[in-house]
C-alpha positions, 0 to 999 in steps of 0.5 A: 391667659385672661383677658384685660376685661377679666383681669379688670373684673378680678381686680376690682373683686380683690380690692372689694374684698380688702386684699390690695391693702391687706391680704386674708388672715389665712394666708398669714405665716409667722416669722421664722425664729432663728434657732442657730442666734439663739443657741449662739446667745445661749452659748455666750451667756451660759459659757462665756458669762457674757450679760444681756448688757454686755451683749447688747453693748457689743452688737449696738443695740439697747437691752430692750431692744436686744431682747425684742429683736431676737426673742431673749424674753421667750421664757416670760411666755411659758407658765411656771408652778407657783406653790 
């Protein structure tokens, strides 16, 4: 246990440090991607031709919002050989 004392102290040395309103870069984690909505979307698209359109109408969302939220546009990240 520490005392109040310290635990003032250790406090204060966190909010010198910026930690109370943001915590170090190293301690940052990506989010997590969700494989199995991937391969579900996937699924919908290649098997059962639905459209990013049609997709996006079924779950009330946008295209753009569709594609943001759950990472349809990640090919666009990857390079690609132009001859």
């Amino acid at each position: 246990m520490i005392t109040t004392n310290h635990a003032r102290y250790l406090w204060s040395q966190m909010a010198r440090a910026g930690y109370k309103t943001r915590e170090p870069v190293e301690l940052d984690v990506d989010g997590e991607r969700p494989a199995l909505l991937h391969e579900i979307i996937a699924t919908h698209r290649e098997q059962l031709d639905y459209s990013i359109e049609d997709l996006a109408h079924l779950v009330h969302l946008t295209v753009g919002e569709l594609t943001e939220m759950y990472l349809l546009g990640d090919d666009r990240n990857h390079l690609q050989l132009v001859r």
